[in-house]
N, C-alpha and C positions, 0 to 999 in steps of 0.2 A: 669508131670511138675507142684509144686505148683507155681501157681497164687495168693494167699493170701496174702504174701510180697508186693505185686504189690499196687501200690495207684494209683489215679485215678487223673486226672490235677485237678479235682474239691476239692478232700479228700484234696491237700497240698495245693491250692491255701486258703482252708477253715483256715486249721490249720495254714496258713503263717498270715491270716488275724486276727485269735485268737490272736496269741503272741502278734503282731501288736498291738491290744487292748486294751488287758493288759500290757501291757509297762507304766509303770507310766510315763519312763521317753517321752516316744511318745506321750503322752498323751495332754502335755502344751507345745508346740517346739515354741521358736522363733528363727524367720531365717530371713536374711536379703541379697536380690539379685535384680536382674535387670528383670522388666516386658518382656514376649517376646510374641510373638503369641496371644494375649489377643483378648477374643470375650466374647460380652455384648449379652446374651441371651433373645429372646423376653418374657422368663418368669423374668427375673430381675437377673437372677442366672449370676457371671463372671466367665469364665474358659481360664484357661492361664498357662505360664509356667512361675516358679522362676529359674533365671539361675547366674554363677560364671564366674570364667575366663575358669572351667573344667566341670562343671557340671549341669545339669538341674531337678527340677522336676515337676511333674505338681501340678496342682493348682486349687480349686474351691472353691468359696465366695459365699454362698446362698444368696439370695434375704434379706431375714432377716438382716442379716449383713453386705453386700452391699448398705443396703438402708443408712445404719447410716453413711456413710462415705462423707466425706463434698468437695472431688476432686475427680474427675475421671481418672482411672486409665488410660494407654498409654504404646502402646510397648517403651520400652527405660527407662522405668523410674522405679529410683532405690526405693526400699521400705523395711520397717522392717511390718514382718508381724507374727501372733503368731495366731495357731492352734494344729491341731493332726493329727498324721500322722497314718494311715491306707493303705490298702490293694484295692483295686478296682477287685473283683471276678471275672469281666467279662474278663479282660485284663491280671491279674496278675501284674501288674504295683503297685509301691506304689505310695499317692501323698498326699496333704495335704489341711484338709478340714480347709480354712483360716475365724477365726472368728474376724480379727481385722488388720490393716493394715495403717500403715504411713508414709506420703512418705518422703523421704531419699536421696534428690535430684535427678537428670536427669541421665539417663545412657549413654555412651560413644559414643553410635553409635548416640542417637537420638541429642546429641550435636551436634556433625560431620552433621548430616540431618539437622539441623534447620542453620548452620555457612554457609554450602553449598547453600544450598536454599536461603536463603538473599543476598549471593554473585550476582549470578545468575542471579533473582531479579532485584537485583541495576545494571545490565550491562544490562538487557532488555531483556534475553532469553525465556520468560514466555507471552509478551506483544503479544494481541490478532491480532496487525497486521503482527507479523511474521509468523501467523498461516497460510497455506496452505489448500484452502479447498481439500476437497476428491473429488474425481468424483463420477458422482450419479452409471454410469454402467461402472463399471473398465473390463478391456478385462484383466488382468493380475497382479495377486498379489503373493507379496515374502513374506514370513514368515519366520522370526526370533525366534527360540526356540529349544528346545531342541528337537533333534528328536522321543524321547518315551515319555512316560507319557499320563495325561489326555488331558492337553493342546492343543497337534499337535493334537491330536483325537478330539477332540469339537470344535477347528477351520475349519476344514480337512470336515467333518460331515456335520459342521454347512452350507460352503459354499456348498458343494454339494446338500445340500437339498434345498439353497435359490435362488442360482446361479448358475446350474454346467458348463453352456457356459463358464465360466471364468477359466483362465489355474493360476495354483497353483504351487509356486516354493519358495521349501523350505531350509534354509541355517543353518542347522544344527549347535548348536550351544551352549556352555558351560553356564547354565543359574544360577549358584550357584559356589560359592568355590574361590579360590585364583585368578585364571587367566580369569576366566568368562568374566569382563570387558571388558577385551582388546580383548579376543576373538567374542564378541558381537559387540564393534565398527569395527572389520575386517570386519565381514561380512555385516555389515550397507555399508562399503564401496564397496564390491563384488560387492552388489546387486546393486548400481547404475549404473553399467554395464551391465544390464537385461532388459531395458527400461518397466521398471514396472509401475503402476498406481496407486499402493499403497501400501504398509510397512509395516507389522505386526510386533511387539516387545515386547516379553514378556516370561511370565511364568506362573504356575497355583501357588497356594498360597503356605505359607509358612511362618516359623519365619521373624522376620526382619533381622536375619540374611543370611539368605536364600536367601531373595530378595534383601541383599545390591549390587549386583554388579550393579542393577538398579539406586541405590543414586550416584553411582562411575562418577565422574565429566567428564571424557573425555568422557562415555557414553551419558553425556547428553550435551559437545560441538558436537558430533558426529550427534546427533540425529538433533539440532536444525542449523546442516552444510547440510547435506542431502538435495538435491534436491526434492526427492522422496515423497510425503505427506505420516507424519507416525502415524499410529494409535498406542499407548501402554496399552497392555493388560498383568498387573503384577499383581498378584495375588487374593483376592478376591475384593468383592463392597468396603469394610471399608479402603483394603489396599491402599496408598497413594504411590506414590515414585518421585524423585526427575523428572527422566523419563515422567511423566504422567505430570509434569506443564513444561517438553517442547515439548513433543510432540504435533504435528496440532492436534491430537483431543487425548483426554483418553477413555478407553472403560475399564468398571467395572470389568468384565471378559474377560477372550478367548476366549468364546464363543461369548461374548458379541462384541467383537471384529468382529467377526467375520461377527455376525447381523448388522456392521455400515458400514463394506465392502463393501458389496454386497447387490444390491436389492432383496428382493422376486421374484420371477419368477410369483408368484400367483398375489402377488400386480400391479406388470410390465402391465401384462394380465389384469389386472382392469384400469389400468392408460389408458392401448390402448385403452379398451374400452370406458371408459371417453372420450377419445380424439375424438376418430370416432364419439361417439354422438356429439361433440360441434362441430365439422366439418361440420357434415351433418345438423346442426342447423343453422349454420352461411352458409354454402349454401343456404339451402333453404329461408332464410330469405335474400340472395342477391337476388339472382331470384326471389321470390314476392315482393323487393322491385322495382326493374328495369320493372319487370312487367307491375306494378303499373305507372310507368316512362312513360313505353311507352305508357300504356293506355293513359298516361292524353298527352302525345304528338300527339294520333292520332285524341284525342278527342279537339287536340285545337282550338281556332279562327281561326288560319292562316292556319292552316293544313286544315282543313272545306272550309275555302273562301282564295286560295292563291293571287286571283285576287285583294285583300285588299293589301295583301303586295307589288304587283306592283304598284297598287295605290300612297301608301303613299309613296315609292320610289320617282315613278314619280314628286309627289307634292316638296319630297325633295330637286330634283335637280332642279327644276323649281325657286322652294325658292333660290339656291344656285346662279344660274345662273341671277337672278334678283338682288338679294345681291352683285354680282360681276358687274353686268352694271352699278351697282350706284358708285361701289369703283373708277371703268375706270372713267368713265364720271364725278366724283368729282373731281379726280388727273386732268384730262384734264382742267377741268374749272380754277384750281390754278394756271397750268402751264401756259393757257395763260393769265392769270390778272397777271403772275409773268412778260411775255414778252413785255406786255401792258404798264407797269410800266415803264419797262427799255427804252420801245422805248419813252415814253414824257419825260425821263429825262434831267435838263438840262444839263448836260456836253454831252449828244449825240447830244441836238439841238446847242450845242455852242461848237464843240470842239477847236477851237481859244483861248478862254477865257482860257480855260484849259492849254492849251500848253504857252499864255502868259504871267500867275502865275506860271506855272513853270519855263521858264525864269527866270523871276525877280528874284524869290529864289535861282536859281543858281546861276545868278550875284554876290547875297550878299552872297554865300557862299566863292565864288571865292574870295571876295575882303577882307571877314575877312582871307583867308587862307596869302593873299600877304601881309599884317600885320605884319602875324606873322612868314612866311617865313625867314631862317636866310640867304636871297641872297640878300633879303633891305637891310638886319643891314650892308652887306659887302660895298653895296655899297654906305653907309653913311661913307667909309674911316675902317671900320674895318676888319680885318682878323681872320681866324682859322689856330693853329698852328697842325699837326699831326709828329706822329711819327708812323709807321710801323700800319699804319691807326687809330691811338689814338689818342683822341684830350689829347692833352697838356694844363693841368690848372694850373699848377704852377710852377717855375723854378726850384723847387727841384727835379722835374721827370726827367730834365735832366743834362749830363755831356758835358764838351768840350771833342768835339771828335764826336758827336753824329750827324747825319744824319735827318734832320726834311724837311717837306713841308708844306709850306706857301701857303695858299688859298685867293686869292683876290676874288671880283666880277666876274673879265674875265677869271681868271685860277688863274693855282697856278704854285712857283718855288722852286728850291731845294735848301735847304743850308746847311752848317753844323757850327757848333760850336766854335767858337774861344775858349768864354769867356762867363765866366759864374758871374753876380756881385748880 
């Protein structure tokens, strides 16, 4: 069998990257799309993808030419940018080594993320007192995510190496693509039927489009309706989502996530022990303090000579009981200078005198009442005329016909009416 024919992935990735090269027209490309995936390398160098409504490629800006640029680049945002397109050996991938870039307003999605996010915002779903804390030692945590990948494996991991007392129940779950959303708030609301203590939400990284079902707004009324306290952990440290400003806490990663869950078991073991020393510190320092108590109780004056404290008892009531003879025997003395008093009074030596002026003064009451009595005025020749026990003052109150009694000094007699003038 000739083998000669045969190339090698390196022989056609070499010669792919040749042509590539030489391409004049590859050589000066400008292109104009929407930032995705972008990461700021700690050598200066940017690496990212240019993308369309169909297509994507990637992208790297050395340091050199990154540094000249006067805005900082962002997933979402649209740019014209002009480089050479080449070949990458290692991957076989093309991509384009970008020597110059200007941005071209904002891209679709990161509009939609910045309109949502304000919204949100301004209604209060982000504000630090609807946050929920976490409990420090959770007996039971649910996980939201996909079930394969790296994710459910470096949370899954994570708690077992930190915490594995704690039972893990996980709600598998569409974390990318069309329906993801909706499928993500179903199982937010599952899980509030698991009486759980804490909520994991998320995915490992990815484009922005990748992680939008995370910006998708019923996601995040879902999240911030949940009783449950929810950690969200959506892709990498850099990556942000609409998600992570309503969730009770964010976690950089899944894993990281995972570390905010759950205590260490090793750290737990140190905390006990901490506790047992300040226990056994704050006992022993009651007991030499009570110690100390009692010593100086047994060492006291009273305690030594209790024959002191009968003493000065004694003296007390002595004091008491002399205090109180003087109070008796003062009251006594007033009460009789009060008796004393009364008995030389004169109305007791004279009570004639008394009863005499009281006389007189009834007299003269008596005599202004007869005065003014209306049975004098009768009997000076006047009358009272009544009607149905009314005195009658003027003749217009009555009619002939009318029934009236006449009051002299000795009685009275009845008449009626003839005439009336």
């Amino acid at each position: 069998m000739d083998t000669e024919k045969y190339l090698t992935i390196s022989s056609l990735t070499r010669y792919l990257k040749f042509k590539f090269d030489t391409d004049e027209h590859l050589k000066n490309v400008f292109l104009k799309g929407e930032i995705s995936n972008f990461k700021a390398h700690t050598t200066g160098h940017f690496y990212f993808s240019l993308k369309d409504e169909t297509s994507k490629i990637n992208a790297i800006m050395f340091r050199t030419s990154a540094s000249k640029l006067n805005f900082t680049p962002t997933d979402g945002m649209k740019v014209l940018v002009t480089g050479r397109i080449t070949v990458y050996e290692a991957t076989g991938g093309y991509q384009i080594y970008v020597e110059d870039m200007m941005e071209d307003g904002v891209g679709n999605l990161y509009i939609a993320f910045e309109k949502l996010k304000a919204e949100l915002a301004k209604e209060g779903l982000f504000k630090p007192e609807h946050k929920k804390p976490i409990p420090r030692i959770p007996e039971k945590i649910g996980i939201i995510t996909a079930p394969t990948g790296a994710a459910i494996r470096d949370i899954l991991s994570t708690i077992k190496r930190r915490f594995p007392l704690c039972e893990t129940i996980l709600f598998p779950s569409l974390v990318q693509g069309e329906n993801a959303a909706a499928d993500i708030v179903k199982n937010i609301k599952r899980a509030e039927n698991y009486n759980l203590d804490v909520l994991i939400v998320g995915r490992g990284g990815g484009s922005i489009e990748d992680m939008w079902p995370f910006n998708e707004e019923i996601v995040a009324r879902a999240i911030f309706e949940c009783t449950i306290p929810i950690i969200s952990a959506v892709g990498h440290e850099v990556d942000y989502t609409i998600a992570d400003f309503v969730a009770d806490l964010r976690a950089p990663t899944p894993t990281g996530a995972a570390e905010l869950a759950v205590p260490s078991t090793v750290d737990l073991v140190k905390h006990f022990d901490q506790l047992q020393i300040r226990l056994n510190e704050a006992v022993n320092k009651k007991v030499k303090y009570l110690k100390l108590y009692l010593d100086s109780v047994k060492n006291s004056f009273v305690i030594k000579n209790p024959m002191i404290m009968y003493e000065n008892k004694k003296q007390q009531i002595d004091l008491m009981k002399e205090a109180s003879t003087r109070t008796i025997l003062k009251k006594l003395d007033q009460t009789k200078y009060q008796v004393d008093k009364l008995k030389t009074h004169y109305i007791l030596k004279n009570p004639e005198v008394l009863y005499k002026e009281k006389k007189v003064k009834l007299g003269t009451l008596i005599e202004k009442l007869e005065l003014v009595s209306p049975m004098n005025v009768l009997k000076r020749g006047y009358s009272l005329v009544y009607q149905e026990e009314k005195v009658i003052e003027s003749k217009g109150q009555i009619k002939v016909g009318d029934t009236l009694k006449v009051r002299f000094h000795d009685g009275t007699v009845d008449t009626n009416v003839t005439k009336v003038n």
